[in-house]
N, C-alpha and C positions, 0 to 999 in steps of 0.2 A: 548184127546191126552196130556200127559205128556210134559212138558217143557226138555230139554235138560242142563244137567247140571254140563257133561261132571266130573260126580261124583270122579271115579278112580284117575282121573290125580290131581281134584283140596284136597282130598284125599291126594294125596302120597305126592305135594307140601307144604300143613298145619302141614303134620306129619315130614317134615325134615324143617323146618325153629323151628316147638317146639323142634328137636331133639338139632340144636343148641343152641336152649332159654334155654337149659335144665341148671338148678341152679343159674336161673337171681331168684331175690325178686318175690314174688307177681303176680300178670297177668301177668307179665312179660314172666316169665316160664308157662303158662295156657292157657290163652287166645291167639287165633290166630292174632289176629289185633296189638294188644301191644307187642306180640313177635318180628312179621316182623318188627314194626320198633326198637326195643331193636338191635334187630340182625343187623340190615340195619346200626345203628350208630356203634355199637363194629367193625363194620367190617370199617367203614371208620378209625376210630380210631387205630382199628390197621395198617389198610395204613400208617396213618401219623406217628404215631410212629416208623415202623420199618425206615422210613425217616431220624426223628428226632434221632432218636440210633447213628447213626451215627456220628452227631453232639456230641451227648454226649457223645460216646467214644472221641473224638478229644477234645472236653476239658478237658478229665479226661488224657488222654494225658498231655495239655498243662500245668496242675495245678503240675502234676510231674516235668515236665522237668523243669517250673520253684522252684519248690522245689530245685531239686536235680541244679539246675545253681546257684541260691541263696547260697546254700553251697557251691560251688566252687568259689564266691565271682564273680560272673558276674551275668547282670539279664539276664531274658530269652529273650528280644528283642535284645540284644544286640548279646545274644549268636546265636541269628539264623541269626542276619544280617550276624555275623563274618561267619559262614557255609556257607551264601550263596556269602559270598568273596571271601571264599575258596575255591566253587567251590564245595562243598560236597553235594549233592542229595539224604540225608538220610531224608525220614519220619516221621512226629511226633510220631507215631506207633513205631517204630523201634528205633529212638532215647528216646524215654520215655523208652522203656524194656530194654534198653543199661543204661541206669539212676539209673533203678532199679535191675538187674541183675550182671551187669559190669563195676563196679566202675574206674578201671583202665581206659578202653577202654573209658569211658564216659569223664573222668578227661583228655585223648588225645585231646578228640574232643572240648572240653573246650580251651586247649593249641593250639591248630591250628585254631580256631574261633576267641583267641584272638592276635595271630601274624597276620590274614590275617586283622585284626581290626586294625593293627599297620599300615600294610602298606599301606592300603586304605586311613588312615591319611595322611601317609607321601604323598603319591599321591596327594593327595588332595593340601598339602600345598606346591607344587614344581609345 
């Protein structure tokens, strides 16, 4: 009697873990063993990454808005303290595309960062 070796199924699993391998280097792409674990890391890696994406729009974000504060003669710490004195709930997302899009609107939100900076001063000192 024949060993059982549940052929079909181990089969249809080896053929779709190469289907992902497919255009890794060397055994990579071939061999069943070195695929699954090729496959096994690209897939963690892309976990982390689409994590980490996130991060990296937010400082490619924050490398603009200080860009574009830097030219409006304030820095960017100072210009988000002043927003949130003022009370404004705008996004790095949204104020970086205001930075880059809407010079006018952006150079506003500059002017009201740096009065709500005045008067937290004067608060301060009374």
């Amino acid at each position: 009697m024949a060993r059982a070796t549940n052929s079909p199924a181990s089969r249809k699993r080896h053929k779709k873990v190469l289907k992902y391998a497919k255009g890794y280097f060397g055994n990579k792409s071939k061999l069943f063993r070195y695929a699954k674990e090729a496959v096994q890391h690209a897939w963690q890696y892309a976990y982390q990454d689409r994590k980490k994406k996130k991060g990296n729009w937010r400082g490619l974000w924050i490398v603009r808005l200080n860009a574009a504060c830097r030219g409006a003669g304030i820095s960017y710490s100072r210009f988000v303290e002043g927003l949130k004195a003022a009370k404004v709930e705008l996004d790095r997302r949204v104020l970086a595309d205001l930075a880059v899009r809407d010079e006018v609107a952006f150079n506003s939100l500059v002017t009201l960062a740096r009065e709500a900076l005045k008067e937290k001063a004067a608060a301060a000192k009374s």
